[in-house]
N, C-alpha and C positions, 0 to 999 in steps of 0.2 A: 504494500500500500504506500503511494506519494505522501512524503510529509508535511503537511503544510506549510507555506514559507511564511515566513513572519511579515507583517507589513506596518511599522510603527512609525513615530514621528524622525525616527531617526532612517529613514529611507527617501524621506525628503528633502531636496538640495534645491537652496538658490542659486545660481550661476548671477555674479554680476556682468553687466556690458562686456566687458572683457574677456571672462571666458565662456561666454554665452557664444558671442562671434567669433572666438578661434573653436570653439567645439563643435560649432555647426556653421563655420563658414558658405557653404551652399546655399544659405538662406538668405545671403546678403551681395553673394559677390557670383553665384552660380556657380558651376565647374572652375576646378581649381587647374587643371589642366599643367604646362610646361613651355605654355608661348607657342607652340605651333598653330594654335588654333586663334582665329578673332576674337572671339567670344571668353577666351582663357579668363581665371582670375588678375590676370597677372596688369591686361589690358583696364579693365574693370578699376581697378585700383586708383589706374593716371586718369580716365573719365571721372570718377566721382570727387576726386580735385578739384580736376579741369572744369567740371560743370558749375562748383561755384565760382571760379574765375570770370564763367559767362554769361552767371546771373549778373555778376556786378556790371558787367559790358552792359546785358540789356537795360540795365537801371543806367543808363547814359553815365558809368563811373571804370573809365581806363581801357584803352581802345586797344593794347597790345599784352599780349602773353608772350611768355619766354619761356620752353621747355627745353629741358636737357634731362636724357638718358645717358647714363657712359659705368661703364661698370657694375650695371643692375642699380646704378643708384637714379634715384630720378627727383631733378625738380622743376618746381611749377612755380611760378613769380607772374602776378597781376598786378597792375597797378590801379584798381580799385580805388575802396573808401578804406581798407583795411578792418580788420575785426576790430572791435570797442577793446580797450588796451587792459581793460577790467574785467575782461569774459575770455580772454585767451584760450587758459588751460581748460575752462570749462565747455566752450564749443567745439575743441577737437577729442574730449575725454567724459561728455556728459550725456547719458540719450537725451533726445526731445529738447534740446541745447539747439537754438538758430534764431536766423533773423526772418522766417519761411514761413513760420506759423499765422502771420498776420497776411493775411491773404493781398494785400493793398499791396504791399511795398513789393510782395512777388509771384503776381497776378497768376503769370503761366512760368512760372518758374520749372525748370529740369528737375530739381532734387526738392522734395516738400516733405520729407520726414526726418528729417535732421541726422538720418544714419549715417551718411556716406564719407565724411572724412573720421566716424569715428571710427567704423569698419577699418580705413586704412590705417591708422595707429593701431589699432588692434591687431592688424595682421603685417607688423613690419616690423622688425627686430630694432629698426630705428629709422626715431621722425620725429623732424623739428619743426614747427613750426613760429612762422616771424611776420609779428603783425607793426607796421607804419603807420603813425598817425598823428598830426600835428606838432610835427617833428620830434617824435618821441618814439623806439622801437620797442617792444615786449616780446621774447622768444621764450620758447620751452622745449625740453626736449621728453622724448619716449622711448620706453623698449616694450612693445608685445602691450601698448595699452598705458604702461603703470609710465608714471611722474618719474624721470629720471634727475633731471636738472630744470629749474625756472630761474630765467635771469631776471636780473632790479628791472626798473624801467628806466631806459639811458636815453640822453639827447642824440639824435644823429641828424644827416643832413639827406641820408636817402629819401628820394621820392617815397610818396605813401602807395599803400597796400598791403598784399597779404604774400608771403614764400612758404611753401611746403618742400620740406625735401623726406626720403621717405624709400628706406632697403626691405623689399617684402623680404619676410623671413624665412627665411630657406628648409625650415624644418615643417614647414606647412606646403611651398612652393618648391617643389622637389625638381633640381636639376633646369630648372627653364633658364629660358634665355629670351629678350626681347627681341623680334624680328620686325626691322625697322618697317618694310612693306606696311605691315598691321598700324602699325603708330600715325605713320602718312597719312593713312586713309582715313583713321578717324580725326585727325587735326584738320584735315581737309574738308571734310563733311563740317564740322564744326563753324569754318571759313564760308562755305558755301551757305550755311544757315543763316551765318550773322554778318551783313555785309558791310562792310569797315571795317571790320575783327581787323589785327592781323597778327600771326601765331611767328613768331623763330623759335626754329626746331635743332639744336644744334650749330644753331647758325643758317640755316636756311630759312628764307620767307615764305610764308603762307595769304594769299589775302585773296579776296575775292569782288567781282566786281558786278558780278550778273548773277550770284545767289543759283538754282540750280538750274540753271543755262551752263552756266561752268562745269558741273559736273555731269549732267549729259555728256558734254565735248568732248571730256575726258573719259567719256566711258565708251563713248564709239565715234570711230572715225568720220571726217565728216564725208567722203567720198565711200562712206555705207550708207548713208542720213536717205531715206525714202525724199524728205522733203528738209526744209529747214526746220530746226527744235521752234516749237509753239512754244513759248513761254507767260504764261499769264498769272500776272499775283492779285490780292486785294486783303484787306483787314482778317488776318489772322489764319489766310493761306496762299501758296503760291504752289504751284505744277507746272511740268515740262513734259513735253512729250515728242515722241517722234518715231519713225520706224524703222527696220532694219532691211537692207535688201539681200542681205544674206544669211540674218541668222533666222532657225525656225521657232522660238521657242521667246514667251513673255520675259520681260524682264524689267523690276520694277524697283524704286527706292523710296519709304517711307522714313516719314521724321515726325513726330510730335514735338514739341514745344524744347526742340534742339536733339532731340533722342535719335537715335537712328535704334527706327523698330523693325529688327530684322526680320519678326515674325510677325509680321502685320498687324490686321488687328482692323476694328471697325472702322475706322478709317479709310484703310488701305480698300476691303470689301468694298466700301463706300465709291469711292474713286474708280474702280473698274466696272460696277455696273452705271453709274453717271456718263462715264466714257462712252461703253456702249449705247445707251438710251439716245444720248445724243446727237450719236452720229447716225444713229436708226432713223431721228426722226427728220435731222437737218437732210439726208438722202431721201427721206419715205420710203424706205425700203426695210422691209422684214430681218435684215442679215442674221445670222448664226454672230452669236458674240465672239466663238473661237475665231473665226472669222475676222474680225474687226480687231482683235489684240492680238492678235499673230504675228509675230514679230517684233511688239512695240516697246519702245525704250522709254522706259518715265518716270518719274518724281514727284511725290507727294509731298507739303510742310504745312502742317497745321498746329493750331496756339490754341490749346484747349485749356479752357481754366477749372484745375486742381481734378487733371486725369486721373483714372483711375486704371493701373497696369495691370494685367495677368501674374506680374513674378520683379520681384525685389530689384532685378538686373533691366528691366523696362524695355522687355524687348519686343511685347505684343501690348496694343491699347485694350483693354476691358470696357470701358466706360464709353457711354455712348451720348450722353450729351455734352455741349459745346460750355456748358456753364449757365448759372443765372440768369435767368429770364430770356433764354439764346433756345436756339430751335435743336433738334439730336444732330449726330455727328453726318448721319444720313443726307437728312435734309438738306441740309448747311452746304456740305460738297457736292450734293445736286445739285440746288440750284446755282451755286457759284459755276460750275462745268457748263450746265445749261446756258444761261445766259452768257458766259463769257469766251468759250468754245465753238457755240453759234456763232455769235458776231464777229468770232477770228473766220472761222470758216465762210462767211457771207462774206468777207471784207478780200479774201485773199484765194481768190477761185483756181489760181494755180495749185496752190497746197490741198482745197479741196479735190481738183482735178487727180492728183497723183496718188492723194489717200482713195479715191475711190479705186483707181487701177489697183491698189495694194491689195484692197478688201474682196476683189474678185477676182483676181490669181489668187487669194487663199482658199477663196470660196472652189473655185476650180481645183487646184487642189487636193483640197477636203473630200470633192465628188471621184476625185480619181482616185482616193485611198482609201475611199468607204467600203468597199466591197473586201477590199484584203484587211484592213483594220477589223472588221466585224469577225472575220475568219480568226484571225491574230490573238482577240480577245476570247474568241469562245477557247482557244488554243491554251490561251496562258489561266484563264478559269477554270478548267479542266486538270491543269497540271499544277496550278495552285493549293488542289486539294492535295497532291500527294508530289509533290517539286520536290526532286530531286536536287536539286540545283540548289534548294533556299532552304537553311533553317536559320529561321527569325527568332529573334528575341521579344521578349513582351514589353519594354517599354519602347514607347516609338517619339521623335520629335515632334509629333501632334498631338500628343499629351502632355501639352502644355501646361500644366497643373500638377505634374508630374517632378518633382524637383529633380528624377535623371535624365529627365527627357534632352538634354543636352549633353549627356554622354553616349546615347544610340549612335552605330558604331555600323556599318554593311564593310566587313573583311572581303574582298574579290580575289578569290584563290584563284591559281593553276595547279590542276590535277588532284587526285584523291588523296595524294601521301598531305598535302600541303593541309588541304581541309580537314581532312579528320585529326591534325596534330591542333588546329585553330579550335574546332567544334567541339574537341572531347577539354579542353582547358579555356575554354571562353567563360564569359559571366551572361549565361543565359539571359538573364534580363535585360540587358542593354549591348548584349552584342551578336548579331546576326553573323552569319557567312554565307557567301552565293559560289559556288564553283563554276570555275570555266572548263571546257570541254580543249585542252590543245588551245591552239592559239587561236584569238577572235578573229572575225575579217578586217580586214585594212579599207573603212567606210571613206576614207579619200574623197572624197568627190560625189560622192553619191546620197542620193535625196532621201525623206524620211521614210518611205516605202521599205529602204531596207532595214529599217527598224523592225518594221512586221512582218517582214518576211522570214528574217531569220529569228528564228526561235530562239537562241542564245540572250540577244540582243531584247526582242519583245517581252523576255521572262523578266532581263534585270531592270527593262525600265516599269513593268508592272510590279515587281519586287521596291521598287526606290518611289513607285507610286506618284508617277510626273508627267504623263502623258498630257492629262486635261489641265495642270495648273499645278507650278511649281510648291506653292504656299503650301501643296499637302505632301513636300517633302517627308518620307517617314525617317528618313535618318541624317542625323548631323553633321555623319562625319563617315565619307565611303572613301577606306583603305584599299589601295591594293598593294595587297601582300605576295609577293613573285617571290621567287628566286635572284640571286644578286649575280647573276651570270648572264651571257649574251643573249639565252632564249628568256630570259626573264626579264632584261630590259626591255627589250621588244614585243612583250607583249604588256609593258608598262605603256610605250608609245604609243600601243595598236589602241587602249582603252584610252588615253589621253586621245587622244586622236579621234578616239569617239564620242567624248563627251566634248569637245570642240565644236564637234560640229552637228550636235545637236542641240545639248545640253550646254552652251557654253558658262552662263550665269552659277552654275553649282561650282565651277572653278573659281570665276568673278568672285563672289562671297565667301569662299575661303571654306568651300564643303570636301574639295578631294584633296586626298594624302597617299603617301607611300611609307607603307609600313619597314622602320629600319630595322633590322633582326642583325644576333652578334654576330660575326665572323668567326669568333675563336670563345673559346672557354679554357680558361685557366684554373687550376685547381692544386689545393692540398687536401692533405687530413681534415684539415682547421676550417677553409675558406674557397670559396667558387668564386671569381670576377667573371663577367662576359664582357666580351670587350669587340667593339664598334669600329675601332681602326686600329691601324699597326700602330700606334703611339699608346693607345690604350693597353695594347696586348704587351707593348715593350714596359709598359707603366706595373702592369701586373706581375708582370715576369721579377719584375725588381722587389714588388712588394713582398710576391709569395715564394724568395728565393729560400734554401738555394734550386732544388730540381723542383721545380713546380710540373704538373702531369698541361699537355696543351693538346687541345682538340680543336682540328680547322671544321669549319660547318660548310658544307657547300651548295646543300639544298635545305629548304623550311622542310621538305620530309625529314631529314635526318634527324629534326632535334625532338624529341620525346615530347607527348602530350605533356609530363611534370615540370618538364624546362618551359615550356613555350607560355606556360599560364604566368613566369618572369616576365616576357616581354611583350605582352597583353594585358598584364595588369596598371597597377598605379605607376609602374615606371616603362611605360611603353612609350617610345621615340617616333614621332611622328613626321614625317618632313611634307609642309602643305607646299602642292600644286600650286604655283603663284600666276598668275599672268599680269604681265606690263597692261597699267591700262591704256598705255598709247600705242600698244600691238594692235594692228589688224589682224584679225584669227584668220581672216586667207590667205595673209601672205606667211602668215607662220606653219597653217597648215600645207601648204604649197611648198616653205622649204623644208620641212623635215617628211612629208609623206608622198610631195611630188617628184618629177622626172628627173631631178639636175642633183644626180647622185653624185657626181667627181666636189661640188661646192658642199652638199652635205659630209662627206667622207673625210673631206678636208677639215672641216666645222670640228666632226668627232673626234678626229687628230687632235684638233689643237687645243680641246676642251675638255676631252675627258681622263681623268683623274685614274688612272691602273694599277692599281696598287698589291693584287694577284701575283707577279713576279716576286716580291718583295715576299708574302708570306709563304709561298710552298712550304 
């Protein structure tokens, strides 16, 4: 018989602030991740700084930010109103501590629950902050939360504002590294929100002058542009739009009230059916909505007062009205679409001319794919009951409510030995595997038909769940895990190469990775390293002298389901897929999958890293 367990007052624990957000940091900061990812904690950390940097901007108080990253250390310098010189230690170390809660002074303010810089004292081994104010400075410092040092308050001659500087701490942030790509993009986004901003990043300037006109440009070429980007603003939104002549697949950027909301959210819904309605009704024409967003490139920014978010990290809107006495979120960007959409369109019969050609090659299209799309679906329906190919995990990135819903995780194996080492040591809950059959085809040049044609290709895009509409992304983060040898690069390139030129936007946003696995395993009695490069392997070799036992890996089959659930778990290495976003994706695809093999051959000479001679 079970004994029963005691449950007295002594089973009950407060957690102060401090160790409430290191013990459950996911509730504050999301996935703590290692920097490969956008969405990492690591990122999350410099945002929730940086956001009060840009309340102060929109309260008309210090038009330049200055960041610097260098050694994992990072700081953030506004030149604001600065924090009150008597609340210092209390606003970076107190919950419910800000100047947010009086709804007046910060109407649509980014950050309204006073967490977010205490989070990052909380979760940084060390962080100072330094507040300027009528020529007076007040600093304090922190380790992991707790009061380390508070200086006097002394005269100085620096300009006013507010400095944070701030080492996440390494025993919560395992092993990461900031990748500067991620940093740009969200400084940039930032610039594009607030026009006058202007951000130095290391010494580089940021500023913007056309808000998200600028960041369309930058996101697609303009000799891809269907037409010129539509850009229309007005009281507390502004949109861009435009279409792609080569890509096939939606792609869209949402912002709330400075957020970049990666996962939409009423809003973002809002905005794609206004879209469509409108262009239904300015043509009179019935269209298919796929139809009418097939291909299009565009920009949401709207100023909702004291939103209400799906998840701590503000990456989906919840809340659907616009604020007091203001119409829902719905309403609000209908009719602003309607009426201001219409009148560009009426005004500008070329751009309507070339949008209508776009909307009927879709439409054409659509009719020449329907017949094998229907076949393709009843195919992968069929085989989804018993898919060989897929076993899925249970939380998915559409469970958004889900606090792991941003570790879901699609591994894209080659061959059985690879997948069954991934499958039988994965975390069922958040991490899937899809096997490939041999190498994929080489989609080069060839139209979305061959999606549905081939069965391989049809299964994983009903598996990643993206045909009809990116937003029901099931997974966050699609690995493919190869072999690190010649047939396994190649069939790294064949899937890059596929998701290029369909799917290009799951690259865009920082969803594809290649899973880095060890080369060598080093060992004693006492100790195992695995080790990543020949510097590591030489690193181990010294630590676990004198005859340390060394094992070269040469395929993912070879390493045991007990080893592999090491580099699948909380220290797995991620390397994401990046793309330039001032690459053309045809001309990228064109030199690495098209004809002009002596300039590729050449390229892989002189670029790629061989480091196999060296370990035999």
């Amino acid at each position: 018989m079970l004994q029963e367990s005691q449950y007295t007052e002594d089973n009950i624990r407060s957690l102060d602030w401090k160790e409430h957000i290191r013990t459950r940091p996911g509730m504050y900061i999301g996935k703590l991740g290692d920097g490969s990812s956008p969405d990492d904690g690591i990122y999350i950390l410099i945002k929730e700084v940086l956001d009060n940097c840009i309340d102060e901007f929109v309260m008309g108080a210090g038009k330049t930010i200055e960041v610097t990253v260098k050694d994992r250390m990072v700081s953030v310098r506004d030149y604001g109103r600065g924090i009150p010189l008597g609340k210092v230690v209390e606003v970076v170390s107190r919950m419910n501590t800000g100047g947010k809660y009086d709804s007046k002074a910060f109407k649509k303010s980014v950050g309204l629950n006073g967490v977010g810089t205490k989070a990052v004292n909380a979760l940084s081994s060390f962080f100072r902050v330094e507040s300027v104010r009528d020529n007076q400075q007040k600093a304090a410092e922190f380790s992991a939360g707790n009061l380390t040092l508070e200086e006097e308050l002394v005269e100085t001659t620096k300009r006013k504002g507010t400095k944070v500087t701030f080492l996440a701490d390494e025993t919560i942030f395992k092993n990461y590294k900031f990748r500067n790509d991620y940093i740009v993009r969200m400084l940039k986004n930032y610039c594009y929100l607030n026009k006058g901003l202007t951000i130095i990043y290391n010494g580089e300037k940021f500023v913007s002058e056309n808000g998200l006109k600028d960041l369309l440009q930058e996101t697609i070429a303009e000799d891809d542009m269907i037409y010129p980007i539509i850009h229309l603003s007005g009281n507390d939104i502004e949109i861009a739009v435009t279409h792609s002549k080569t890509q096939y697949s939606e792609e869209y950027y949402s912002f709330v009230n400075g957020q970049n909301t990666t996962q939409g959210g009423t809003h973002l819904t809002a905005f794609k059916e206004a879209i469509v309605r409108t262009i239904k009704e300015f043509y009179n024409k019935n269209f298919e909505a796929s139809d009418v967003r097939k291909s299009i490139v565009s920009a949401i920014s709207l100023k909702v007062e004291e939103p209400v978010f799906e998840s701590q990290t503000k990456t989906k809107l919840g809340s659907t009205d616009m604020g007091p006495d203001l119409s829902t979120v719905r309403t609000f960007v209908n009719d602003f679409i309607k009426t201001n959409l219409d009148n560009f369109l009426h005004k500008n019969p070329e751009v309507a001319d070339a949008l209508l050609r776009k909307i009927l090659q879709a439409e054409r299209e659509r009719k020449e794919l329907s017949g094998i799309r229907k076949l393709a679906k009843d195919r992968a329906k069929k085989a989804s009951l018993h898919n060989k190919k897929l076993r899925d995990c249970r939380v998915h990135l559409t469970d958004a409510k889900n606090p792991r819903s941003l570790e879901s995780t699609l591994f894209i194996t080659e061959g059985n030995s690879a997948s069954g080492s991934i499958t039988k040591s994965r975390d069922v809950n958040t991490q899937a595997v899809f096997s490939l059959r041999g190498k994929p085809l080489n989609t080069y040049g060839m139209t979305k038909k061959i999606v549905y044609e081939n069965e391989e290709f049809n299964l994983l895009q009903a598996a990643l769940n993206i045909e009809e509409d990116y937003e029901d992304l099931r997974y966050n983060n699609i690995v493919l895990a190869t072999d690190a040898d010649v047939d396994g690069m190649h069939i790294r390139l064949l899937m890059i190469t596929f998701f290029l030129q369909f799917f290009p936007e799951l690259i865009k946003e920082g969803h594809l990775y290649i899973l880095q696995t060890p080369l060598f395993r080093v060992r004693n009695k006492k100790k195992t390293i695995y080790c990543y490069s020949e510097q590591e392997r030489i690193n181990a070799i010294e630590e676990l002298k004198p005859k340390p036992e060394i094992t070269r890996f040469k395929g993912l089959g070879e390493i045991s389901p007990d080893e592999f659930k090491n580099f699948i778990g909380q220290d797995i290495r991620l390397e994401p897929v990046m793309l330039d976003k001032s690459s053309s994706i045809e001309k990228l695809l064109e030199f690495f999958m098209g004809k002009n093999t002596p300039d590729r051959q050449e390229f892989i000479i002189d670029n790629l890293k061989v480091e196999l001679d060296k370990v035999e």
